[in-house]
C-alpha positions in Angstrom: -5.8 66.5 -72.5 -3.7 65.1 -69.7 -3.8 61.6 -70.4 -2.3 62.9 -74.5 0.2 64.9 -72.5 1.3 61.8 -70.6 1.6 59.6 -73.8 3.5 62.5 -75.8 6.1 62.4 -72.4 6.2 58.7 -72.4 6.9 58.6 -75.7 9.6 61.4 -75.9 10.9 59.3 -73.0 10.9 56.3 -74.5 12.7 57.9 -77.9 15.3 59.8 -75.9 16.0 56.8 -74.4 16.6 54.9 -77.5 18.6 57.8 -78.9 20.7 57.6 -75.9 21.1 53.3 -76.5 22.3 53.8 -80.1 24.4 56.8 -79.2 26.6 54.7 -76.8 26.5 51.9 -79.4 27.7 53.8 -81.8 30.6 55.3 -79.3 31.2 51.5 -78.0 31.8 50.6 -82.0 34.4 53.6 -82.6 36.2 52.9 -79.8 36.4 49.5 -80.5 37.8 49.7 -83.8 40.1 52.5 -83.2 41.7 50.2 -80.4 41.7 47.3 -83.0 43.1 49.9 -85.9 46.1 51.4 -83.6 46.3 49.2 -80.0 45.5 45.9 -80.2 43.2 43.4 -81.9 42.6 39.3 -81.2 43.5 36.4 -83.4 42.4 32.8 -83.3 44.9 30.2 -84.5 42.6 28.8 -87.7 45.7 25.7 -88.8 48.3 23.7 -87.3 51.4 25.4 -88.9 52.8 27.0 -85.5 52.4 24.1 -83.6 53.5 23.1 -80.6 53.8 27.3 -80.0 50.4 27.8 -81.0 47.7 25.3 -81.8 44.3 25.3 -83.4 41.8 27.5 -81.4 44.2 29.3 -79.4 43.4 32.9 -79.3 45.7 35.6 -79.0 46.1 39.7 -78.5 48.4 41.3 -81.7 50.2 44.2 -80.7 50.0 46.7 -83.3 51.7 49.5 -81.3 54.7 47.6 -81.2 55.8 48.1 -84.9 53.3 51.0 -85.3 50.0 51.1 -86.5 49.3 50.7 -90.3 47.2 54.4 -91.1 44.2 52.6 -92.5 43.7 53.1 -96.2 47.6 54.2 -97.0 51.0 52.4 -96.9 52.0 54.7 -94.1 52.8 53.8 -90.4 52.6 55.6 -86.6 56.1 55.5 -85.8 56.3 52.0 -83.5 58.3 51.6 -80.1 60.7 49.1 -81.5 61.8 47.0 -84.7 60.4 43.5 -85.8 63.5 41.1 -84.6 64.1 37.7 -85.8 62.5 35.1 -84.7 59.3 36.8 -83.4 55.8 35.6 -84.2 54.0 37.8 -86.8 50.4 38.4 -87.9 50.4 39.7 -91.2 48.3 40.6 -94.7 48.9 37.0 -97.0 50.1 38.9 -100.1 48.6 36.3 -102.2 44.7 36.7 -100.8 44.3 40.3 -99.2 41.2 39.4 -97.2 43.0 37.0 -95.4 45.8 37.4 -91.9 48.6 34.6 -91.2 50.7 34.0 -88.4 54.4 33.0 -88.8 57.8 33.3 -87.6 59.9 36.4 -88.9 63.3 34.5 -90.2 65.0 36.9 -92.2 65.1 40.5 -93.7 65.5 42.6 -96.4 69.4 42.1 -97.9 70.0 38.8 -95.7 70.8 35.3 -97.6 68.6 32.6 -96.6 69.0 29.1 -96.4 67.8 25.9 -94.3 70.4 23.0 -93.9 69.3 19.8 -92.2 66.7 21.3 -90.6 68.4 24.1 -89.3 68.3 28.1 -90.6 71.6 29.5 -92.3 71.8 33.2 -92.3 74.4 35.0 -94.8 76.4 31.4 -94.4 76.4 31.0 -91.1 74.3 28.8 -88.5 71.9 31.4 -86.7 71.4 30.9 -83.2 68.6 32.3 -82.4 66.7 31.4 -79.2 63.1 31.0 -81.0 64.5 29.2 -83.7 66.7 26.8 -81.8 64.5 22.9 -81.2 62.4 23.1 -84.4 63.1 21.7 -87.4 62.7 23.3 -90.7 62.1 21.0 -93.8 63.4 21.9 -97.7 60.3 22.0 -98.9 58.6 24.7 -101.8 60.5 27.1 -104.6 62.6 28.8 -102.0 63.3 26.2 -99.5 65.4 23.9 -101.4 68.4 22.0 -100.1 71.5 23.6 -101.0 69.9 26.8 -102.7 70.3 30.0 -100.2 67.9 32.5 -101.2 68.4 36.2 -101.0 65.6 38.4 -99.6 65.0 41.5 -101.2 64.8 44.6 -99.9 61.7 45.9 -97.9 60.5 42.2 -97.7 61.4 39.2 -95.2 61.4 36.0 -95.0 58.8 34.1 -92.7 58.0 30.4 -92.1 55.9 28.5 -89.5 57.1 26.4 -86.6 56.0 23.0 -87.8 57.1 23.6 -91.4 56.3 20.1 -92.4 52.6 21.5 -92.5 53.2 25.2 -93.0 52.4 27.3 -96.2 54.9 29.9 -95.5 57.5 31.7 -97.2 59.3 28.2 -98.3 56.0 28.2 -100.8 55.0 31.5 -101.9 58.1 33.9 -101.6 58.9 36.9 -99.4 56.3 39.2 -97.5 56.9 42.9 -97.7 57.6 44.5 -94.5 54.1 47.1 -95.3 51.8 43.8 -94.4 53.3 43.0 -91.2 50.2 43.9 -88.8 51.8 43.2 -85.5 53.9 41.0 -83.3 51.6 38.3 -81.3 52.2 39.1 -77.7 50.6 36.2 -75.9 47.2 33.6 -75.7 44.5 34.8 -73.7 42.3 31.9 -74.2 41.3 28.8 -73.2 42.5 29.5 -69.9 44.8 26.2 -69.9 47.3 27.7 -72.9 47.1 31.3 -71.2 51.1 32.3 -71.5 53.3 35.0 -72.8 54.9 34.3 -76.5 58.8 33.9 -77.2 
């Protein structure tokens, strides 16, 4: 009679303890994807179209707060701290292939003209001079990157387009994202440990 009242404690125990193991699993798992959802969530660099700002393998940590938070499963948005500005790096839905995130430079919004001369981006006629665009150049290449057609982006989209454009699908190619799939701006590289730095 003892020795059944040992095994029935042991095993209550043992099952408590499981209980207890897949309870904080569970927890662990929410936790985790509410921080991804609302906070923050890690990207890895799959091409070369942002090099020499971001090359193949380099992973980094999207703020989603910054912008604010998509609310999954609606178009909606948690109200964001500040506005996407020109010129920062974006993650972002690929409107052509849902499933998939890309990474790009934001270049122009919603009612702006558009245009790349001699490597250099035109905005409503005029040369911008934007730090993070400055040093690069931009190639005429795709539908609406032709030389000596500006292109006007509509409104609620922008215009986006990678930092080594020669081997970028970006905007250039596929037309304009709308602002709903931004996900976040990219804030920095957290690994490899030789590329850890803060993003311009």
């Amino acid at each position: 009679m003892k020795k059944m009242i040992a095994n029935l404690q042991k095993k209550w125990k043992e099952s408590t303890q499981l209980r207890e193991w897949v309870e904080s699993l569970v927890i662990a798992f929410i936790l985790a994807m509410f921080i991804r959802t609302f906070f923050v969530q890690a990207f890895k660099i799959p091409s070369g179209s942002m090099r020499m700002t971001l090359i193949e393998g380099d992973r980094l940590m999207v703020n989603k707060m910054r912008y604010g938070p998509k609310i999954p499963f609606t178009k909606k948005r948690i109200p964001g701290y500040a506005k996407p500005q020109r010129g920062d790096v974006i993650v972002f839905i690929y409107p052509q292939d849902k499933s998939r995130d890309f990474i790009k430079r934001l270049i122009a919004f919603g009612g702006e003209t558009v245009e790349i001369r001699n490597g250099a981006v035109w905005i409503n006629g005029r040369l911008d001079t934007t730090a993070a665009l400055q040093n690069r150049y931009y190639y005429n290449m795709g539908m609406y990157g032709q030389a000596g057609q500006p292109v006007k982006v509509p409104p609620g989209f922008v215009f986006v387009m990678g930092d080594n454009s020669q081997s970028s699908h970006d905007s250039r190619f596929w037309g304009f994202l709308p602002e709903e799939n931004i996900l976040g701006r990219a804030e920095g590289i957290y690994w490899p440990l030789n590329r850890i730095k803060w993003l311009n």
